[in-house]
FIFIDO-252365 format. One record per residue: residue in three letters; x, y, z of N, C-alpha, C in turn. Coordinates in pm, whole numbers, padded with zeros to 5 digits, always signed. Example, Ala and Ser with C-alpha at 12.3 -4.5 7.8 and 13.67 -1.06 7.14 Angstrom:
Ala+01319-00569+00780+01230-00450+00780+01320-00330+00780/Ser+01285-00225+00708+01367-00106+00714+01290+00003+00787/
This chain:
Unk+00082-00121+00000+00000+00000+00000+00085+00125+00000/Unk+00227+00124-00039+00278+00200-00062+00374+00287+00075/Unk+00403+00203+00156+00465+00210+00274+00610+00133+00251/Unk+00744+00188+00300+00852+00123+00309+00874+00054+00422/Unk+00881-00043+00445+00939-00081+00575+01080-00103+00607/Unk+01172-00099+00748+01285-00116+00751+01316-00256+00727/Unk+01456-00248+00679+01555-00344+00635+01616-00405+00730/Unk+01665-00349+00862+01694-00352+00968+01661-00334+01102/Unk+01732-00346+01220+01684-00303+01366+01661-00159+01358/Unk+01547-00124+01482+01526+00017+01499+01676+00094+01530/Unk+01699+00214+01440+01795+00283+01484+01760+00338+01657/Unk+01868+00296+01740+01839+00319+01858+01941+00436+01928/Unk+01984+00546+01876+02023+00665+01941+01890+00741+01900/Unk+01790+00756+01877+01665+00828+01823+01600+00822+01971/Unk+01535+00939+01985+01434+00945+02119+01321+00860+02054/Unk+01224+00796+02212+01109+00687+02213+01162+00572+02130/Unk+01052+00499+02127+01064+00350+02074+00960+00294+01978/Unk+00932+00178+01898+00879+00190+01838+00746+00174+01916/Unk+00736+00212+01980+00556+00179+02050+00535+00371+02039/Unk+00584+00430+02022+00595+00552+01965+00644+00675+02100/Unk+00596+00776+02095+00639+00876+02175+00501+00923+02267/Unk+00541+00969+02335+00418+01084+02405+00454+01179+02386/Unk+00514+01266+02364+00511+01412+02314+00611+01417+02177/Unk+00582+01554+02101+00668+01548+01987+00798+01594+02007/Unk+00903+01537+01878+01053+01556+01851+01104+01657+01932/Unk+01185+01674+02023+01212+01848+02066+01377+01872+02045/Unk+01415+01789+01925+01571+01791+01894+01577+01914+01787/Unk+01703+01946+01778+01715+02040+01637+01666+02010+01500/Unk+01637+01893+01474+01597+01834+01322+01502+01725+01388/Unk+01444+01724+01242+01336+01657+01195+01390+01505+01226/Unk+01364+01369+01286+01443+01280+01291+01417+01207+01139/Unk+01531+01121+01090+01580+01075+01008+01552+00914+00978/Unk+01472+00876+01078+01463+00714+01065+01329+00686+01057/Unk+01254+00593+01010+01125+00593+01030+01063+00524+01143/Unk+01106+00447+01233+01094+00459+01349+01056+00566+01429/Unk+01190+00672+01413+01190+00793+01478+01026+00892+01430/Unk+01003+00886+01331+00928+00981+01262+00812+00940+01288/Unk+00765+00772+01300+00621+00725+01296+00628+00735+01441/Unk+00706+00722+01532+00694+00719+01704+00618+00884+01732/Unk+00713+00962+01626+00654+01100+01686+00533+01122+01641/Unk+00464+01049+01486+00313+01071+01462+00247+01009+01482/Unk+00293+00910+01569+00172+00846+01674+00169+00946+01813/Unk+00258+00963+01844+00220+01076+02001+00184+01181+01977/Unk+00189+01216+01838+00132+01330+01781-00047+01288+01833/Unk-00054+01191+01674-00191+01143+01697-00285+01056+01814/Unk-00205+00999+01916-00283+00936+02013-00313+01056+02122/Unk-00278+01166+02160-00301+01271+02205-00464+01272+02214/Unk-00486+01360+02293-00654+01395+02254-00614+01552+02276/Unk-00647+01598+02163-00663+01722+02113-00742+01843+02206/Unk-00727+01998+02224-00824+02057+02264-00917+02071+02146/Unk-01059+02122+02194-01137+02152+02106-01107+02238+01995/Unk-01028+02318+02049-00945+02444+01911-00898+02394+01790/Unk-00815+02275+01848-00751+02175+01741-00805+02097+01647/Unk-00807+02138+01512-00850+02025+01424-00774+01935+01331/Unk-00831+01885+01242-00754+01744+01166-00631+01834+01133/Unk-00672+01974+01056-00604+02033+00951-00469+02079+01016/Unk-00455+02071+01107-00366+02085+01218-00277+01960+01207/Unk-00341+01829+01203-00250+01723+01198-00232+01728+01088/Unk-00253+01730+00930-00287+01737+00831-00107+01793+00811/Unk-00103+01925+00805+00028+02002+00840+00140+01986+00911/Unk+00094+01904+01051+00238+01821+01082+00294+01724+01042/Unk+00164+01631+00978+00277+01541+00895+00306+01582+00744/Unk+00324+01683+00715+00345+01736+00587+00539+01825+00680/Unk+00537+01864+00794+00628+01915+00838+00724+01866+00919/Unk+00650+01723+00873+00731+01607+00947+00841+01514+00871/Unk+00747+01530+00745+00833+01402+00638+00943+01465+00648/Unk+01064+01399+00652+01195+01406+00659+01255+01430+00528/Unk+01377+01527+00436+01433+01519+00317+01487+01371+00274/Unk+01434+01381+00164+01508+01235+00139+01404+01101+00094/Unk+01308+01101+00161+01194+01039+00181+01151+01006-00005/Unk+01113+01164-00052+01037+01105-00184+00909+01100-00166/Unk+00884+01006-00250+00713+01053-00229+00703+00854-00135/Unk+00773+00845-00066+00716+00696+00046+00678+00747+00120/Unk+00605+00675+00185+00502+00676+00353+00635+00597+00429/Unk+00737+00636+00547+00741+00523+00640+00668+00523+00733/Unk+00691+00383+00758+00618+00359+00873+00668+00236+01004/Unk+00669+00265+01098+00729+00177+01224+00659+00014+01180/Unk+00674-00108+01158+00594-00219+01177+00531-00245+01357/Unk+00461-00277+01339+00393-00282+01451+00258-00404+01442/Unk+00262-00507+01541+00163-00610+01544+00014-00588+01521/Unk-00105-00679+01453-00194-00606+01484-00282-00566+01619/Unk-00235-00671+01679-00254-00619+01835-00232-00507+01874/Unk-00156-00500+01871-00086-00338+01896-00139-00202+01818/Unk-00174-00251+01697-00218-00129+01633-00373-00160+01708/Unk-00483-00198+01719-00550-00233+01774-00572-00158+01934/Unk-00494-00205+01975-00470-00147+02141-00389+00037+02123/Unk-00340+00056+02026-00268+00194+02019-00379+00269+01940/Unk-00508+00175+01884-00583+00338+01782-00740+00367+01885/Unk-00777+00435+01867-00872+00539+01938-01036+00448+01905/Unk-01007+00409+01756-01114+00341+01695-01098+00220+01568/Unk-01161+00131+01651-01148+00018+01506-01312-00015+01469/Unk-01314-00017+01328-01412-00057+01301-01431-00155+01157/Unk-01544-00244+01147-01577-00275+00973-01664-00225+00947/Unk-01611-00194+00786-01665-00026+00708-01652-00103+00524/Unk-01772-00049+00476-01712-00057+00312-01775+00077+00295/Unk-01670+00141+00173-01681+00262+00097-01765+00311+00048/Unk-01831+00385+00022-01978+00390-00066-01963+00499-00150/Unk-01826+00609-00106-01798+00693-00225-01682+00776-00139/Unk-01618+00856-00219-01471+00921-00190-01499+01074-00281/Unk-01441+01160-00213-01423+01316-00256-01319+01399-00173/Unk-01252+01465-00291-01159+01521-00247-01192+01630-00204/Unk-01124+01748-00089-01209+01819-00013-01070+01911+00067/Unk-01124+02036+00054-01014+02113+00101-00981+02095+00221/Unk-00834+02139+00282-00824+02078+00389-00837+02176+00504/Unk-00879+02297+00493-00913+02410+00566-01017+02514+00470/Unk-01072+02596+00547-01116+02719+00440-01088+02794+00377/Unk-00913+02809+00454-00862+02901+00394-00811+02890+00243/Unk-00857+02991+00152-00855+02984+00027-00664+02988-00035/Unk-00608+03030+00095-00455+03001+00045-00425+02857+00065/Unk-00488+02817+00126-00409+02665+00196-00436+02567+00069/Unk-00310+02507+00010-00363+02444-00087-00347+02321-00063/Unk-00355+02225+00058-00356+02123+00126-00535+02070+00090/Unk-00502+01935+00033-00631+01858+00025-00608+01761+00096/Unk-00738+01731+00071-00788+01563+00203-00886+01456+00074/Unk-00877+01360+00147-00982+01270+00066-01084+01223+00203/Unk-01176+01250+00172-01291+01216+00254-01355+01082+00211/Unk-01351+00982+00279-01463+00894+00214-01572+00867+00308/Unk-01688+00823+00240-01841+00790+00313-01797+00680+00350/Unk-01847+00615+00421-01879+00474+00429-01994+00449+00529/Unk-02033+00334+00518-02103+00203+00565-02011+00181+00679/Unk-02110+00182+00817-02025+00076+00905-02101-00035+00934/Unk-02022-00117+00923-02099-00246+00952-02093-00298+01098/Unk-01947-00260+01206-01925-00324+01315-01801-00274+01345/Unk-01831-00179+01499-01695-00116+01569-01690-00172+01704/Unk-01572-00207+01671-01509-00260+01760-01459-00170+01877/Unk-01410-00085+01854-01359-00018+01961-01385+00135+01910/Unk-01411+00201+02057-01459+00395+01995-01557+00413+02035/Unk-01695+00331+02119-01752+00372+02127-01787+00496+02248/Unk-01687+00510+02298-01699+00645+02415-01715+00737+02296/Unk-01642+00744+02215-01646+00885+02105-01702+00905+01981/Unk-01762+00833+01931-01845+00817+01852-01928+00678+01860/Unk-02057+00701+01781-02187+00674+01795-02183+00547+01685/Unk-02159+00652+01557-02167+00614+01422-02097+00683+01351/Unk-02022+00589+01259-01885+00690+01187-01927+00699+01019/Unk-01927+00816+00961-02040+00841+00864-01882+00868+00725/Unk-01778+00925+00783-01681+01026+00717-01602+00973+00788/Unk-01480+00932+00704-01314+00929+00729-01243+01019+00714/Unk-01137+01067+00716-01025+01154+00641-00892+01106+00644/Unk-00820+01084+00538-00704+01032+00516-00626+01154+00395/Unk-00496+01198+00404-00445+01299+00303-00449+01245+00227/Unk-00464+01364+00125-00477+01327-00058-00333+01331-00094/Unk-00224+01347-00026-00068+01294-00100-00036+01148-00013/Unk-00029+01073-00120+00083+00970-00037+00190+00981+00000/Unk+00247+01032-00015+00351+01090+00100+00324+01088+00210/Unk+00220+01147+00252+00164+01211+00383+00102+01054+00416/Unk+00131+00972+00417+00053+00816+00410-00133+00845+00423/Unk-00140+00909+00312-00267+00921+00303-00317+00778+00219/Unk-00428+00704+00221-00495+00586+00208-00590+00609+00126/Unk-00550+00473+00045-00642+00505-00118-00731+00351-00086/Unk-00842+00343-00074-00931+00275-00084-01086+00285-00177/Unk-01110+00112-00192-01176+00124-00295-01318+00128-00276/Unk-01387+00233-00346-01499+00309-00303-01609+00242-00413/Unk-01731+00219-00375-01865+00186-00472-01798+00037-00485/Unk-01764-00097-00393-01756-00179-00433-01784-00266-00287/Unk-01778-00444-00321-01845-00528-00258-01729-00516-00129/Unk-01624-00438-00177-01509-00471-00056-01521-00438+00068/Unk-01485-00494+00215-01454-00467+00309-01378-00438+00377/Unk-01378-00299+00502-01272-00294+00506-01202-00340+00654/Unk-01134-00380+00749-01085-00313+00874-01021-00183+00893/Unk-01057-00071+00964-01007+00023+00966-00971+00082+01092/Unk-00844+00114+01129-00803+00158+01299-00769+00334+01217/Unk-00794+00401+01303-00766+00484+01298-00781+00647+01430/Unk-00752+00709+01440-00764+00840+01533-00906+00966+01517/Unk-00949+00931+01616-01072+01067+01621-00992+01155+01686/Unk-01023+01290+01598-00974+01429+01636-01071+01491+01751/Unk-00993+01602+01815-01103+01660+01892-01236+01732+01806/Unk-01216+01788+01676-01336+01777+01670-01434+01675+01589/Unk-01417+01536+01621-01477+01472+01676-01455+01414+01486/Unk-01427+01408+01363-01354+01396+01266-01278+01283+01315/Unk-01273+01127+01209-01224+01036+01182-01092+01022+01122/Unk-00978+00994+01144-00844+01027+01074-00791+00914+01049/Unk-00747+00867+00905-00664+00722+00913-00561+00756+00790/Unk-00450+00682+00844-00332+00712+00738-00294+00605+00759/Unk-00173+00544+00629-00096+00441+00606-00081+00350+00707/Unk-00016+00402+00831+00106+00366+00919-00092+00289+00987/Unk-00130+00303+00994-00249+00259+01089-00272+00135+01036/Unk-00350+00038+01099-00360-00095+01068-00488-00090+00957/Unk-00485-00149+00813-00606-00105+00759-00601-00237+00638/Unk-00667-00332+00646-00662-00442+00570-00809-00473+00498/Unk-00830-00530+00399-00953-00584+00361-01007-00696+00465/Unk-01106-00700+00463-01138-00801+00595-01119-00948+00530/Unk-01126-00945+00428-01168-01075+00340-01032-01161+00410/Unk-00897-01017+00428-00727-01101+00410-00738-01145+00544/Unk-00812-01091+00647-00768-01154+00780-00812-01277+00867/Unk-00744-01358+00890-00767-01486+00956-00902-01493+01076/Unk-00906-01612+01042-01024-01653+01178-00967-01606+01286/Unk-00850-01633+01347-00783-01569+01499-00813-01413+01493/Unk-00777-01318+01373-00795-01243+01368-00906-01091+01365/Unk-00979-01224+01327-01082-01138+01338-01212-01185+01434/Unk-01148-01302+01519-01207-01325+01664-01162-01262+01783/Unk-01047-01186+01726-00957-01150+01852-01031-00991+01863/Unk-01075-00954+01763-01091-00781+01767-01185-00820+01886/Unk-01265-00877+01870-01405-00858+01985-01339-00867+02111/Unk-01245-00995+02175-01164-01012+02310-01040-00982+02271/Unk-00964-01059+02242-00831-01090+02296-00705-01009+02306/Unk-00753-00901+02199-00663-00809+02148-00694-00683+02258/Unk-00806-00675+02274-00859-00529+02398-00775-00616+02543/Unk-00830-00686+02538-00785-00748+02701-00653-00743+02725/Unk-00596-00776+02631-00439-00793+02641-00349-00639+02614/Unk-00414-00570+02589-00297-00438+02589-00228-00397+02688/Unk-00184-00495+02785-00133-00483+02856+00006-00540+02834/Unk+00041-00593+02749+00158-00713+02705+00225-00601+02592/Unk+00340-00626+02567+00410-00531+02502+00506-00623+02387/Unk+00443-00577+02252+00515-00657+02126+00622-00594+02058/Unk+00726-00686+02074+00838-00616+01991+00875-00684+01911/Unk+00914-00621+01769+00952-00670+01660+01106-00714+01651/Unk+01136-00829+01583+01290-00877+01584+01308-00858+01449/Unk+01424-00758+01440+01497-00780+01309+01567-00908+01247/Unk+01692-00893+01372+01814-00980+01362+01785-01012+01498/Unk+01897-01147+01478+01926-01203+01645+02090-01167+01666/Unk+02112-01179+01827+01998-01211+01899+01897-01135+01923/Unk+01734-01183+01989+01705-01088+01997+01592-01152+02152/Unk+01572-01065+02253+01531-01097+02347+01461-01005+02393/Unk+01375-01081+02496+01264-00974+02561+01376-00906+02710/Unk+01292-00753+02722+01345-00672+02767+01243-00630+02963/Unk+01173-00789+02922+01055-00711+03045+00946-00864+03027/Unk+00905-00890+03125+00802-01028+03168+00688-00966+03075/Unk+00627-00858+03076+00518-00852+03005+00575-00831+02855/Unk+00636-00890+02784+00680-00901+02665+00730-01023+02578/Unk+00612-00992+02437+00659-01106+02332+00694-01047+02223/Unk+00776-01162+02201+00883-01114+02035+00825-01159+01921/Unk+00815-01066+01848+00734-01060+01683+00827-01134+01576/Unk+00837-01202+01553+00937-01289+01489+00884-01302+01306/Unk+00813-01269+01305+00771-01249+01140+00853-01211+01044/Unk+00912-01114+01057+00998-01002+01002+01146-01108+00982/Unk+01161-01159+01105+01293-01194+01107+01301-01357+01031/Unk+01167-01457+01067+01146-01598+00988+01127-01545+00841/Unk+01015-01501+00860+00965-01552+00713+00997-01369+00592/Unk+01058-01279+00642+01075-01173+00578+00986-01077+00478/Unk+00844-01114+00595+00752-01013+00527+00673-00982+00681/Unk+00573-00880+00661+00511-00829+00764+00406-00929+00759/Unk+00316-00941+00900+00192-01012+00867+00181-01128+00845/Unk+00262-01231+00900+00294-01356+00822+00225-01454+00927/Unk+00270-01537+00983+00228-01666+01041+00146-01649+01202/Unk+00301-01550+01221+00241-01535+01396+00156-01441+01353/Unk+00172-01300+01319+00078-01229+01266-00113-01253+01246/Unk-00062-01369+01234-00234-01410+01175-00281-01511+01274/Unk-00192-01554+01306-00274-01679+01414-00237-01649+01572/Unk-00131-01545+01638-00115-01584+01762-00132-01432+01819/Unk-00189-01417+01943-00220-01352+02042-00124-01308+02188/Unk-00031-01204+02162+00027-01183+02321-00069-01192+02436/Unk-00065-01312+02486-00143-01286+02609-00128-01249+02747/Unk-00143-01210+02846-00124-01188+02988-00208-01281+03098/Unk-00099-01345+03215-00120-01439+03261-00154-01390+03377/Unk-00199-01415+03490-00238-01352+03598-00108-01306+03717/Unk+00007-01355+03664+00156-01318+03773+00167-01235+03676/Unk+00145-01122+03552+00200-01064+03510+00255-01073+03361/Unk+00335-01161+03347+00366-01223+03258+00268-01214+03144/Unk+00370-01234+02987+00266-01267+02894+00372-01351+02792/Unk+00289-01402+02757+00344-01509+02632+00206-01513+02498/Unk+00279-01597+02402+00202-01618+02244+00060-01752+02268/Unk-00007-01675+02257-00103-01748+02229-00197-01832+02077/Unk-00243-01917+02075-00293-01973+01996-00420-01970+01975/Unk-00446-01893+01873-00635-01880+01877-00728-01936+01856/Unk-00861-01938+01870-00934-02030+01842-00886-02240+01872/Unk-00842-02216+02026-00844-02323+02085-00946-02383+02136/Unk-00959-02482+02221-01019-02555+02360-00999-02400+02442/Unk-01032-02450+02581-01000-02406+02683-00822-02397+02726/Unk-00795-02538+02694-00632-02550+02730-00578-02445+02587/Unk-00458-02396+02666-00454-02281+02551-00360-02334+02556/Unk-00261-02300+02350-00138-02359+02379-00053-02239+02365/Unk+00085-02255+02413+00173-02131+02401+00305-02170+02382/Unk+00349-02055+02286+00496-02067+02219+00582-01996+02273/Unk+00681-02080+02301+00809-02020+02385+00877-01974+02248/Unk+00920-01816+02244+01019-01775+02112+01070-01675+02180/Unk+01126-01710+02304+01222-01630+02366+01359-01604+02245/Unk+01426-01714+02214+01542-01682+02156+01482-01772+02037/Unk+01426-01656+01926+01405-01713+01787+01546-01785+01672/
């Protein structure tokens, strides 16, 4: 979908981690890694906004964010779907029913656009403190800006995580978890209802290279990236960080019995 992912481990002299930041960059430059850059537009975006603040506001920081060099790619941090799940404001299933491009302020200088799309919701999962019913998305009209091109007037479905603004405006870009529903597994799409809310308490980290080890009892290692050398792959689709009642969490197996089984991938 038009996102680069890294080749390697997170560059680690960069402030935050990839579970992202709570406040933005406060170095002399723009950071340089995409780690660095998606950590700061997630603490950008998981924020809750004052009422003053609108999209068009975020709209502009990540336009003042992309780093030289970039081009016209989206990066973006990899991140489990658990995690994107437990890190967005709102998940829901949605199909398109039509798309329009739409200024991104009033102001007649600002020549920043948005793509708005309608949709259909069929079933939200998570959001309902802040919205009711989600009628309008907004995602930027440059890809660059990991604005999200989806397909509108058709049978498709979508999953969609994404950020409500303070005023009260739907926001989803690249870096957010956003798949056709058709691609995601039975675990996966049993987990949105439990397993994935319950458990945000467990902390997923991605392995480049080895070695590579957990840093903390409430932590499992994402090993996708590093086996099979694509995002989204095996564990991705079938296993669940879970949390045990001492604390602890380990990989779970979905759509079991009662006896649950679990994978030791301490040292992949």
């Amino acid at each position: 979908m038009g996102r680069d992912w890294p080749q390697g481990p997170p560059h680690k002299s960069w402030p935050g981690e990839l579970r992202g930041l709570e406040e933005p960059w406060r170095g002399g430059s723009v950071p340089q890694t995409p780690q660095a850059l998606v950590g700061l537009c997630g603490g950008v975006m998981r924020r809750n906004p004052p009422a003053t603040q609108s999209w068009v506001l975020v709209l502009r920081l990540l336009a003042l964010l992309r780093p030289p060099g970039l081009g016209e790619a989206c990066s973006c941090a990899p991140a489990h779907p658990q995690l994107h799940v437990c890190r967005s404001a709102l998940v829901i299933r949605a199909k398109v029913s039509n798309e329009k491009v739409v200024p991104a302020s009033a102001d007649p200088a600002d020549t920043q656009k948005m793509i708005r799309y309608e949709i259909k919701q069929i079933k939200m999962f998570k959001g309902f403190e802040k919205v009711k019913d989600v009628q309008y998305i907004y995602t930027p009209f440059d890809s660059s800006l990991c604005g999200v091109k989806l397909e509108a007037n058709s049978q498709r479905q979508y999953l969609l995580t994404g950020q409500v603004l303070g005023d009260g405006k739907v926001f989803i870009h690249l870096c957010n978890y956003i798949e056709p529903w058709e691609d995601l597994s039975l675990v996966q799409r049993e987990s949105l209802n439990h397993h994935y809310h319950l458990n945000c308490g467990c902390h997923i980290t991605t392995c480049y290279i080895v070695p590579c080890t957990i840093s903390a009892p409430n932590e499992c290692l994402w090993t996708d990236w590093l086996l099979e050398r694509k995002l989204y792959g095996y564990q991705a689709q079938h296993y669940v960080c879970m949390k045990h009642v001492d604390g602890t969490c380990s990989w779970y197996r979905g759509h079991l019995p009662l006896r649950k089984e679990f994978v030791d991938i301490i040292q992949p």
